[in-house]
C-alpha positions in Angstrom: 155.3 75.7 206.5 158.2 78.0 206.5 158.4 81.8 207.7 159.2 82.6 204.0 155.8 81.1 203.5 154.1 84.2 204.8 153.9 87.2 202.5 151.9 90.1 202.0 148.8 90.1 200.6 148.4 92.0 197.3 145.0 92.7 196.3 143.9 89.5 194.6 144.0 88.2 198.3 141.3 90.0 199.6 138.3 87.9 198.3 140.3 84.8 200.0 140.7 86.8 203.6 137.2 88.3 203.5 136.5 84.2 203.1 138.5 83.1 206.0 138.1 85.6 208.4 134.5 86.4 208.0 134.0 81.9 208.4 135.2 82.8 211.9 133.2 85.7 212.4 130.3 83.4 211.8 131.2 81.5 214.7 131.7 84.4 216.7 135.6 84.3 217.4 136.1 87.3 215.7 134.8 90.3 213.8 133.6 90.3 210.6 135.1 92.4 207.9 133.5 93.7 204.5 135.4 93.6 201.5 136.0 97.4 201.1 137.5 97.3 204.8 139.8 94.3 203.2 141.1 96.6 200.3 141.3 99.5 201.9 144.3 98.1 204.3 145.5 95.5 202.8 149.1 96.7 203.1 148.0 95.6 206.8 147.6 92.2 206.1 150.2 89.1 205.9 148.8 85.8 204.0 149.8 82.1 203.9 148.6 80.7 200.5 148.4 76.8 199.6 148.1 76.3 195.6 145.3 79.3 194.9 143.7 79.3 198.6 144.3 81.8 201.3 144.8 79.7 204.8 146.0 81.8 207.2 146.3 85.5 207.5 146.7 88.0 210.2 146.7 92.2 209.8 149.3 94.7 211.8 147.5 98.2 211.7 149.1 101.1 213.4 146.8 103.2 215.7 148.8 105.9 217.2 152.0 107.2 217.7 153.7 104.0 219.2 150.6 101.6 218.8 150.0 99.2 216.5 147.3 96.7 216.6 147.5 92.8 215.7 144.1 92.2 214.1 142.2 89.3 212.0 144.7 86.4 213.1 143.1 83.6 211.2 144.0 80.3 210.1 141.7 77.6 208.1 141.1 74.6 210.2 142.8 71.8 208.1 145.5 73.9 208.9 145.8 75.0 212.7 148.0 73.1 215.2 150.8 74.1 212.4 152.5 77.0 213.9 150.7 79.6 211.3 149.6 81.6 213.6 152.7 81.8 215.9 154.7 83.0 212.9 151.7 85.4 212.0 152.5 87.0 215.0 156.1 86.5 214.3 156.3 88.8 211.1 153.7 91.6 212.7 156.1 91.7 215.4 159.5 92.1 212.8 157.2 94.9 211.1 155.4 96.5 214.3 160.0 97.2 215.2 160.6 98.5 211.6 157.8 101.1 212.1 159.4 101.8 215.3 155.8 100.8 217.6 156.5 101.1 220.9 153.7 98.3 221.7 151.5 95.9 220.2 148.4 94.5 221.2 145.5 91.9 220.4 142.1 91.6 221.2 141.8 88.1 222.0 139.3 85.3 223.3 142.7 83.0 223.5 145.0 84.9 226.0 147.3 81.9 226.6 148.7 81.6 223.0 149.6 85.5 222.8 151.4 84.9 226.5 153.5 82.0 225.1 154.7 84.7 222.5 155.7 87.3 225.0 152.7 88.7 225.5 150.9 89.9 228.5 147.6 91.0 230.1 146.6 94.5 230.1 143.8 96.7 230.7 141.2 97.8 228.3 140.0 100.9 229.8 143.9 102.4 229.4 143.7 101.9 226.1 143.6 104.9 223.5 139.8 105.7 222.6 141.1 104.9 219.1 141.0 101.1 219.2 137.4 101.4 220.4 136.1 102.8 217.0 136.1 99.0 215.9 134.5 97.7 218.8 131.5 99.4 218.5 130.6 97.5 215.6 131.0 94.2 217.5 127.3 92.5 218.3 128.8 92.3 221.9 129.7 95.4 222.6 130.0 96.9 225.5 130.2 93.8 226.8 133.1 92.7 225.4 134.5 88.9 226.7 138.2 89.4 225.2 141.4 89.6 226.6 143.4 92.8 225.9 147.1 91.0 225.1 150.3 93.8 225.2 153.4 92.9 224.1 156.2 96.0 224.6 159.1 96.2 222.0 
């Protein structure tokens, strides 16, 4: 797979991410989204499609003045250990700069793979009391087990 490879999703992609993501969610990696949250920011989302299949996608969603959050980084089994992810994170990064973010950040159960792309630990009680309005809806909250990964631009 190639960087041109990743586009953005249009709106006959959101069945397809609802599918992959919410596969994860099942496992309890990540959180489940509904298909209205899909569609309503889908301009978020960047896709990776193989012949009519979705099998990889990943979301950049601004949250504040110079925040942006990278959210629902998934990638189908068959197809991990290809570099998806990385260059996932690659275009959310490209577009986080073009909409001028001062800093990105992931909520993450694997902290090492967001270091290896420049990012690094941080703390999640800094954080704006905007990102939490998703967490609440996680079956572990408050007790949340991920890693808050920042990456400054």
């Amino acid at each position: 797979m190639t960087q041109e490879q990743i586009i953005k999703a249009t709106l006959e992609d959101a069945a397809g991410i609802r599918k992959l993501v919410n596969y994860f969610a099942s496992k309890n990696v990540m959180l489940p989204r509904s298909l209205t949250e899909i569609y309503e920011n889908i301009r978020d989302f960047w896709v990776v499609r193989k012949e009519d299949e979705i099998i990889a996608c990943c979301a950049l969603h601004p949250l504040w003045e110079n925040l942006a959050e990278i959210k629902s980084l998934a990638v189908s089994e068959k197809h991990q250990k290809e570099g998806l992810a990385r260059m996932l994170i690659e275009k959310c990064i490209e577009e986080a700069v073009l909409i001028k973010a001062a800093e990105v950040f992931a909520l993450t159960y694997t902290p090492g793979f967001f270091e290896k792309l420049g990012f690094e630990k941080g703390d999640k009680e800094k954080m704006p009391h905007k990102i939490w309005s998703e967490c609440i809806k996680c079956p572990l909250f408050p007790d949340c087990d991920e890693e808050l990964m920042v990456r400054y631009l």
